[in-house]
N, C-alpha and C positions, 0 to 999 in steps of 0.2 A: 442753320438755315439763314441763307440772306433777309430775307422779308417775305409776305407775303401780299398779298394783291385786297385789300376788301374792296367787291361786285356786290353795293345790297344787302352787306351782312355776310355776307360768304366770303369765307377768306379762300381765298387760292393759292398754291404757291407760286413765287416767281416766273419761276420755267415757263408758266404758263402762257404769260405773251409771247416767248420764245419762239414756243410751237405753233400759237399763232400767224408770229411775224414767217416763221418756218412754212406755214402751209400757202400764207398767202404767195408767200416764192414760189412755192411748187407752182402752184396755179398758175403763174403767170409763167413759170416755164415750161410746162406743160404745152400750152398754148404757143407759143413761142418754136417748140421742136413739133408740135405737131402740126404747124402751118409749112416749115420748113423741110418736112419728109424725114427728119433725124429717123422716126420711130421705124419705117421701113428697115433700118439697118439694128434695129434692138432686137433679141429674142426673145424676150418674155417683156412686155411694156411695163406688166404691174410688178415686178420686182423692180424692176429699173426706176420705178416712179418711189416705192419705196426706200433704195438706196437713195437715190435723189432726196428723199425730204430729211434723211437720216442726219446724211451729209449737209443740207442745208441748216439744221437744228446745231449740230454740230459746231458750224462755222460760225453760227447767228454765238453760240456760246462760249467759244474762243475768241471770239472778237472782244466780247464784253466782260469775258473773264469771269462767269457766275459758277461755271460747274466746274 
């Protein structure tokens, strides 16, 4: 394991901001396709929002090289 995070006594793993950093992406792209009409051409919104943060988490981890 790279490190972990101590919150207060609580350790967390790494990843953890990751996911973080991950959802707040989502959210703001979320926002973003749904202002835009994207989601009219999605078929199922909530799988696509979870590919989306998958992929986001992903990216956020290859970039930085931890997983």
């Amino acid at each position: 394991m790279r490190g972990q995070l101590d919150l207060y006594g609580v350790f967390l793993p790494s990843s953890a901001a990751l996911l973080l950093f991950a959802y707040v992406g989502l959210r703001v792209l979320t926002t973003l396709l749904g202002r835009t009409g994207f989601y009219q051409a999605v078929w199922h919104r909530s799988l696509f929002n979870l590919a989306l943060y998958i992929t986001l988490f992903g990216g956020f981890s290859a970039a930085i090289g931890w997983l």
